[in-house]
C-alpha positions in Angstrom: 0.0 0.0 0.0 1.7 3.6 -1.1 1.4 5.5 1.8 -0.8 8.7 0.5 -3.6 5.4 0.9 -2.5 5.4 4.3 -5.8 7.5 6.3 -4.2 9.9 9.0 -6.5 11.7 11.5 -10.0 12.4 10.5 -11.0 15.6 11.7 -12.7 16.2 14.8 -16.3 16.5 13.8 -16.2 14.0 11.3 -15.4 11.5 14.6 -18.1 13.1 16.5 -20.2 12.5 13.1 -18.9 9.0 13.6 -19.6 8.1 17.2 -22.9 9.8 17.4 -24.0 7.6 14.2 -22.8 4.3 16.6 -25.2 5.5 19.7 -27.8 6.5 17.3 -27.8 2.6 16.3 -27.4 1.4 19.5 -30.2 3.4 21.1 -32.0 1.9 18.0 -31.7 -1.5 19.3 -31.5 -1.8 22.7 -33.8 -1.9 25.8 -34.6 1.2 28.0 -33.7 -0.6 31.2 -32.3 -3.4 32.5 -33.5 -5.8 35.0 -31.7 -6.0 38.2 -29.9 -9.0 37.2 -28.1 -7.1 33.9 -27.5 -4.0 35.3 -24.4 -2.2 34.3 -25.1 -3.2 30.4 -25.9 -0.7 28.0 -29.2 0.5 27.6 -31.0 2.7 24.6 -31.5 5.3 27.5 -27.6 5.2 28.7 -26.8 5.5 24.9 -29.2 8.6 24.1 -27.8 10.4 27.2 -24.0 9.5 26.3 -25.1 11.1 22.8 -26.1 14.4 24.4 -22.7 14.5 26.4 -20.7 14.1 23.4 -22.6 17.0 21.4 -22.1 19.0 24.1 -18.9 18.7 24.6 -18.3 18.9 20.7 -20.5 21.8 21.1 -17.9 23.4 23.7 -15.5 26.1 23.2 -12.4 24.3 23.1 -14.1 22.3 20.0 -16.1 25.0 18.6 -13.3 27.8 17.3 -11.2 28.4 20.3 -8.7 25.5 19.9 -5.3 26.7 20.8 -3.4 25.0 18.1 -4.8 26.3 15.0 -2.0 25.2 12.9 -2.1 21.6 13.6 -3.3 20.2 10.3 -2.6 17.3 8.2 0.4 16.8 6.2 -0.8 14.9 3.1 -4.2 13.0 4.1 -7.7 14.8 3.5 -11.1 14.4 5.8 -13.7 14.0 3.0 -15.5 17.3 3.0 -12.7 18.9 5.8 -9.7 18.9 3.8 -6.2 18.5 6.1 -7.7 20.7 8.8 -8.3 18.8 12.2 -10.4 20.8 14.4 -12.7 23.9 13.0 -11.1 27.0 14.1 -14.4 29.6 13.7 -17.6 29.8 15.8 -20.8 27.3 14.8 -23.7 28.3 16.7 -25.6 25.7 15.3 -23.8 22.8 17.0 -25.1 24.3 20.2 -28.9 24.0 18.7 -27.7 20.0 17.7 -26.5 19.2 21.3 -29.6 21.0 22.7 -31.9 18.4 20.5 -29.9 15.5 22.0 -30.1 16.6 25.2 -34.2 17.3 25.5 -34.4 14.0 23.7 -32.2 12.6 26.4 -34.2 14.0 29.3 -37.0 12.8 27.5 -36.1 9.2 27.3 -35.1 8.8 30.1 -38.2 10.5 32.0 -39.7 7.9 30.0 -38.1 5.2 31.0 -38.7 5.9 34.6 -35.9 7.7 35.2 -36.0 10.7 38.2 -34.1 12.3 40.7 -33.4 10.8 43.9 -35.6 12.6 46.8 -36.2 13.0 50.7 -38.5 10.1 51.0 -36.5 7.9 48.9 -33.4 8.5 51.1 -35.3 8.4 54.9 -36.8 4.9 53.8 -33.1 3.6 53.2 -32.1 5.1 56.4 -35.1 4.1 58.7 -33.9 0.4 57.3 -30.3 1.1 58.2 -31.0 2.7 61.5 -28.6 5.8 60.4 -30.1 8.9 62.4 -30.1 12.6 61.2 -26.5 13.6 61.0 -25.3 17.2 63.4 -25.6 20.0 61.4 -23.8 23.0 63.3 -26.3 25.8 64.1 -29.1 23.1 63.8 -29.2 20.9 66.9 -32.7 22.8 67.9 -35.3 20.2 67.7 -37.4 22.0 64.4 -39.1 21.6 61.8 -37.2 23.6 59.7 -33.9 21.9 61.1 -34.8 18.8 60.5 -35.9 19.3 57.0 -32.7 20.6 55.9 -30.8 17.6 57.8 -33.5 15.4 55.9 -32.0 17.2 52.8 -28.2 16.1 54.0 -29.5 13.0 54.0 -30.7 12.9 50.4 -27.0 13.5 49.2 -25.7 11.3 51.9 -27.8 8.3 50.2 -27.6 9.8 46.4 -24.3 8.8 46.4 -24.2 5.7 48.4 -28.0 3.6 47.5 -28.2 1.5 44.3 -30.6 0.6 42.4 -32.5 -2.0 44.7 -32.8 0.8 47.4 -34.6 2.1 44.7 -32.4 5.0 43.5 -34.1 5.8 40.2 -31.3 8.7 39.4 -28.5 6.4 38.3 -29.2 5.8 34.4 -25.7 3.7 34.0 -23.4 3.1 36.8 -20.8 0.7 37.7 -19.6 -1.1 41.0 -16.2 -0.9 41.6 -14.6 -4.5 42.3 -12.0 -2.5 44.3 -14.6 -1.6 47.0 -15.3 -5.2 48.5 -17.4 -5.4 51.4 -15.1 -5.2 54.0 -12.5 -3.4 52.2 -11.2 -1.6 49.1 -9.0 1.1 48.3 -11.6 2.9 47.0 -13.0 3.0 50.6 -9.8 3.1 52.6 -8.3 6.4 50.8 -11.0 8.2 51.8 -11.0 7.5 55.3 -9.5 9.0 57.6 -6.7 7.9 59.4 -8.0 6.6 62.6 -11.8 5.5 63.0 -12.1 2.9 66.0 -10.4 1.5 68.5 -10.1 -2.4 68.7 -10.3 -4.6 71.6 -6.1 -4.8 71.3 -5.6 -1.2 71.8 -4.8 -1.2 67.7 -6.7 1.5 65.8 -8.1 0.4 61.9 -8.8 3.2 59.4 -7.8 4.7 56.4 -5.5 6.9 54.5 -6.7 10.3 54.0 -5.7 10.7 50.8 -8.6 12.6 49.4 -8.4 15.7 50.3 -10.2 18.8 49.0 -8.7 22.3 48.3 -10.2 25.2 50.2 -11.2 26.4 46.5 -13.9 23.6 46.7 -14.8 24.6 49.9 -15.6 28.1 49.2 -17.5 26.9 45.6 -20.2 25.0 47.7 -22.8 27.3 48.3 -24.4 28.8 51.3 -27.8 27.7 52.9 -28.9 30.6 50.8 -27.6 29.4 47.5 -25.0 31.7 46.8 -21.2 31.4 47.1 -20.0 32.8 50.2 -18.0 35.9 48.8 -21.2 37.0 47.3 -23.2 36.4 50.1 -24.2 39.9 51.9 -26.0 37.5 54.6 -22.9 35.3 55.0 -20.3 36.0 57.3 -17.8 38.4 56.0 -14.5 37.1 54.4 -12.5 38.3 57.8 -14.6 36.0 59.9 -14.2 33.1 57.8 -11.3 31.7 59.7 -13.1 32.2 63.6 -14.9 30.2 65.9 -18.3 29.5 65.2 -19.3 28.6 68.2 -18.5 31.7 69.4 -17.0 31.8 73.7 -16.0 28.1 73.5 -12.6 27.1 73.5 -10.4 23.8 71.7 -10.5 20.8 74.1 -7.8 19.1 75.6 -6.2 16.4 73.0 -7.7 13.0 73.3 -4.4 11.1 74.0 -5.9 7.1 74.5 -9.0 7.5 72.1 -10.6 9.2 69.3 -12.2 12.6 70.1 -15.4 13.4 71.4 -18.2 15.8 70.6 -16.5 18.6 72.2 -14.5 19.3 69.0 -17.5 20.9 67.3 -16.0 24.2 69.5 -13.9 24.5 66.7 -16.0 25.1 63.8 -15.0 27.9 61.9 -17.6 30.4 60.6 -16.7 29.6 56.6 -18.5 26.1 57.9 -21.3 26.9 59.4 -24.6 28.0 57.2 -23.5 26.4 54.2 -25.8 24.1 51.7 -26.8 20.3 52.4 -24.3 18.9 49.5 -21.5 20.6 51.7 -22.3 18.9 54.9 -22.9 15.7 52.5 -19.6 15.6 51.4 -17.0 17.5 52.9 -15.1 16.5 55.9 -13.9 19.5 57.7 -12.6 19.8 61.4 -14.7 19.6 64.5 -17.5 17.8 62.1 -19.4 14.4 62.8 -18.1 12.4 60.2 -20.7 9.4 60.6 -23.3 8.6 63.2 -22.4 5.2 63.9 -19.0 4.3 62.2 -17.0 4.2 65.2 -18.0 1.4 66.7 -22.0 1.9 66.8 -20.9 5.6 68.0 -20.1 8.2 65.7 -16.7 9.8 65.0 -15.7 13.3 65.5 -12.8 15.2 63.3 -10.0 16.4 65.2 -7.3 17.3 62.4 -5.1 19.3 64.9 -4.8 16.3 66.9 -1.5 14.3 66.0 -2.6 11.5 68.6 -5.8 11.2 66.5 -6.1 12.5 62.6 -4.2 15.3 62.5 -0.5 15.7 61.1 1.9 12.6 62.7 5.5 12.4 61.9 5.5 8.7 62.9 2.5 8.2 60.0 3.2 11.5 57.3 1.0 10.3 54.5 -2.1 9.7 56.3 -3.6 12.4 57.0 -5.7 15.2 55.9 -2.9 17.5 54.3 -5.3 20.5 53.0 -7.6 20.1 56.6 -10.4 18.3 54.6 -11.4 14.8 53.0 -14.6 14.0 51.0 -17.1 11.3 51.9 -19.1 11.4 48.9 -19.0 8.0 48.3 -19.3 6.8 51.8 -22.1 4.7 53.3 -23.5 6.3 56.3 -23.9 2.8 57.0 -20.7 2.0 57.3 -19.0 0.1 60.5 -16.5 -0.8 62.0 -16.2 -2.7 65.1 -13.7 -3.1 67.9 -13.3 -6.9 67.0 -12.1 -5.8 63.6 -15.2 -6.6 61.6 -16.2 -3.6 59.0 -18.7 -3.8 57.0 -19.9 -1.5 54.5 -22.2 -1.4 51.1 -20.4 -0.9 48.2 -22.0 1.8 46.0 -22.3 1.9 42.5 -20.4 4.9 41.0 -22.8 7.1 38.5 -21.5 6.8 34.8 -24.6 8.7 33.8 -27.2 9.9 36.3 -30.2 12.5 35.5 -29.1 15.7 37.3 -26.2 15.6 34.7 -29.2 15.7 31.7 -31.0 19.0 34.0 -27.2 20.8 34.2 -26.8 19.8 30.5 -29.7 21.1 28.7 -28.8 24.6 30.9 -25.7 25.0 29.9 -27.3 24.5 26.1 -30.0 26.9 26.7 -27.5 29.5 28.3 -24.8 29.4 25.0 -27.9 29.8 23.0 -29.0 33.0 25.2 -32.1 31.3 26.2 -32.1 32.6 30.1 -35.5 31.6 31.1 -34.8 27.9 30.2 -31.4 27.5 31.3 -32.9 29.0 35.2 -35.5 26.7 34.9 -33.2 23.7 34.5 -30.8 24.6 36.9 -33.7 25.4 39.9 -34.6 21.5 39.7 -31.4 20.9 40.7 -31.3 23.4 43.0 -34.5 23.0 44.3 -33.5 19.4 45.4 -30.8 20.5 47.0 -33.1 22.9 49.1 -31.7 26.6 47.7 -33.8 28.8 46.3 -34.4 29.2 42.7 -32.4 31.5 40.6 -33.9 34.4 38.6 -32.9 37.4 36.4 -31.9 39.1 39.4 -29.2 37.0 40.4 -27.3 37.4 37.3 -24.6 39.9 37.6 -20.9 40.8 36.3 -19.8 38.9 39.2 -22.1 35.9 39.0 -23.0 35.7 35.0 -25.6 33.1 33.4 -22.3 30.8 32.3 -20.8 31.3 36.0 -24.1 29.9 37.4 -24.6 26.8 35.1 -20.6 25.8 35.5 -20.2 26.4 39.1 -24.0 24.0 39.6 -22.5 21.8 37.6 -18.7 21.5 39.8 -21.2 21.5 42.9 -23.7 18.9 41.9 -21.0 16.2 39.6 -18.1 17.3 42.4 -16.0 13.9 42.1 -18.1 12.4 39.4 -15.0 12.5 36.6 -16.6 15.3 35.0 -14.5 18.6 36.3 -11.4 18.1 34.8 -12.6 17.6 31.2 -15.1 20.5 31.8 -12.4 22.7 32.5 -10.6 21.4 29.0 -14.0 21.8 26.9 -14.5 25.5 28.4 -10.9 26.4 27.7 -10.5 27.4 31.1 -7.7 24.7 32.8 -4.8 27.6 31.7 -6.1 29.7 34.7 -8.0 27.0 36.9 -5.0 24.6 36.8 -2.1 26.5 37.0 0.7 26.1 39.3 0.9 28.0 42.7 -2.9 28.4 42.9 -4.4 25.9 45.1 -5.0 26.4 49.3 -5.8 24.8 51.9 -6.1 25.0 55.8 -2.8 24.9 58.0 -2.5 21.1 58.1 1.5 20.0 58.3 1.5 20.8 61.9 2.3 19.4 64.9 -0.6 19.7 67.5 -1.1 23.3 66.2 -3.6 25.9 67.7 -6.8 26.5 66.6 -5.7 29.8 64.8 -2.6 28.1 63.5 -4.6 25.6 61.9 -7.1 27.5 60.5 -5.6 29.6 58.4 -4.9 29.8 54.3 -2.3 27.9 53.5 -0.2 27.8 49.8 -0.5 23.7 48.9 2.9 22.8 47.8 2.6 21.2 44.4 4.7 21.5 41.6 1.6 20.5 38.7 1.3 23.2 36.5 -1.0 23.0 33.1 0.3 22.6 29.4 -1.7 23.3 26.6 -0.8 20.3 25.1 -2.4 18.4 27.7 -5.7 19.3 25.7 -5.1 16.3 23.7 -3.1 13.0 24.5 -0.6 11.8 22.7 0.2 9.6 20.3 1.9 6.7 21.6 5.7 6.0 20.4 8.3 4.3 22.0 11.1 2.0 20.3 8.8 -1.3 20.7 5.7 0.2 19.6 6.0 3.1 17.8 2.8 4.1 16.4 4.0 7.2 13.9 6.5 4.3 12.7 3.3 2.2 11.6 1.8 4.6 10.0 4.1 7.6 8.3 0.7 9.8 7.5 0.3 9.6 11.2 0.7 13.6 13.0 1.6 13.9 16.7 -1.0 15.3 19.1 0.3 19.2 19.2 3.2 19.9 21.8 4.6 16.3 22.2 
């Protein structure tokens, strides 16, 4: 074969052409559901849904004239209709309008199929079975109404990320369970955990390793209990209380030397933690917080990360630990157990491939390129409105908070450790800013035993990553026992490698 017969890169919206055309014929021929015997295999809803994502992100500015390499073009080979260019470099509004069809056709089929989002009464019915109580809110241990609606609405996030399909969470429209979270085990459980979370009957403590710990960035993206980030809350506390107690005429305890720490931590709650939105309490882990009701032992477990005899920063032990002051627990049963004989126990969740707030948060970001505001409000208040904030109107958008800042910072909130944010950041061209080097902070935690101000203060993480505009695309791979651009001479290198 001469090698101008030799095909070298197709360009990029011929492949999206391509793939779209593959889950158009697979939604043509496969079921809507699965029964609970098959689940995990594709399904014609799974595949009309991965068809919106794709047009979205085609749809996206990184693919839809703002590619930084505008050069990179074939050589020689020719994409029928595309000549040697790769990627479109000018503006198409219209693939906007195409990936806002696939995405109401998504939301539609999967409506359909008997798809919705996972709610309160869904989520008290698996905990009344498990016997998990209401977990301590700070500023809510009055025994209301109100307070126990917005712990009910912890609770739905809690269990959102944790029940499966047989506890009859209909919100997961393709999902997969991790072989790597066994019952009693897993590193997909044990990096999460923290450090020290019972004491056996031997005096030996079991846990975890801390490894997942958020930035303070995250922290301050969650909203507040009134739906706004905190820096643009006027009813929030102001950014020079942030860092103070709560709890406000309390003092730190004395460090728990022989056990885990007790209740009395909760004295050092900062401000920036209190009054923030269920998802936060949900999923972050910050100090002085209840971590689960009945994990340690049948009791629950307290966070003390300035405590080097219990999770904070320990020379003998310098990996585990919380490192930015914060872990996640999105993925955590609030179930889990473990036991001073050494027995844990835990259900393993299955992670969301696809999941229908993603379809809500997709069709707004659609409807907001395409300067539809009224549609892209409405789709982001039924996510909002499960998570107990108050709807958005015209009033909220400002020069500080635009449309596009609304639907991307929903979307980081709502999909926050789904797989989604770093390839969001790549589509909306914004990882040059958002992942460069020397930006990310966290709380004071490599210290020994510090004070309750030491701790809690921001602190520059030490981290060499910096982004590359080359990391936009991955490379080709070539190496002197399988080098690809050998095999194939028409072949061009991803730009920058």
């Amino acid at each position: 074969m001469a090698t101008e017969d030799i095909s070298d890169r197709s360009h990029f919206d011929y492949c999206v052409d391509y793939i779209v055309s593959k889950l158009d014929n697979a939604a043509s021929v496969l079921l809507a559901t699965r029964p609970t015997n098959y689940l995990g295999r594709a399904t014609s809803t799974a595949s009309k849904a991965l068809k919106a994502r794709v047009l979205l992100y085609a749809a996206s500015p990184l693919w839809n004239g703002s590619f930084p390499h505008s050069n990179w073009k074939n050589t020689n080979f020719e994409t029928p209709g595309y000549g040697t260019e790769l990627i479109s470099t000018t503006y198409d509004r219209s693939k906007w309008e195409r990936a806002l069809t696939a995405c109401q056709e998504a939301l539609t089929a999967a409506t359909s199929a008997g798809y919705e989002l996972f709610d309160i009464s869904t989520a008290n019915s698996k905990a009344d079975r498990d016997g998990v109580e209401l977990p301590f809110i700070p500023g809510k241990e009055a025994d209301t109404a109100e307070n126990t609606t917005f712990k009910e609405c912890v609770r739905i996030f809690q269990y959102l990320a944790t029940a499966n399909e047989g506890d009859n969470n209909n919100e997961l429209i393709w999902a997969q369970r991790l072989d790597i979270e066994a019952n009693n085990g897993g590193e997909a459980i044990d990096y999460r955990l923290p450090a020290k979370v019972t004491k056996r009957s031997n005096g030996v403590y079991m846990g975890g390793w801390s490894a997942d710990a958020p930035t303070l960035y995250t922290v301050q993206h969650f909203y507040t209990e009134n739906g706004k980030l905190p820096a643009l809350d006027n009813d929030f506390y102001p950014e020079s209380e942030w860092y103070t107690r709560f709890y406000e005429g309390t003092e730190s305890p004395a460090l728990a030397t022989d056990d885990l720490d007790g209740e009395e931590v909760k004295n050092d709650i900062i401000k920036l933690h209190a009054g923030r939105e269920a998802r936060f309490y949900a999923w972050i882990v910050f100090d002085g917080s209840q971590y689960s009701p009945k994990i340690n032992n049948g009791s629950p477990l307290w966070m003390n990360f300035k405590n080097t005899n219990t999770n904070g920063y320990n020379l003998d032990n310098v990996r585990n630990h919380a490192g930015t002051g914060y872990l996640s627990k999105k993925f955590m049963d609030p179930n889990m157990f473990f036991g001073s004989d050494g027995i844990r126990s835990h259900t393993a969740t299955r992670r969301p491939l696809l999941r229908m707030a993603e379809l809500y948060l997709n069709l707004a970001e659609c409807y907001a390129a395409l300067d539809n505001t009224t549609e892209a409000l409405n789709n982001l208040n039924v996510i909002r409105d499960r998570a107990g904030l108050a709807s958005l109107t015209t009033s909220d958008l400002t020069g500080s908070m635009t449309l596009t800042d609304w639907v991307r910072n929903e979307r980081f909130v709502e999909l926050f450790e789904e797989g989604h944010r770093y390839y969001d950041l790549c589509r909306w061209t914004t990882a040059p800013e958002m992942l460069k080097a020397g930006s990310r902070y966290g709380l004071n935690g490599f210290k020994i035993n510090p004070t309750f101000e030491e701790f809690n203060q921001p602190t520059l993480i030490n981290q060499p990553f910096r982004w590359d505009d080359r990391l936009y695309l991955l490379p080709i791979w070539s190496s002197d026992d399988a080098n690809e651009l050998y095999s194939n001479p028409q072949m061009v290198q991803a730009p920058g490698y």
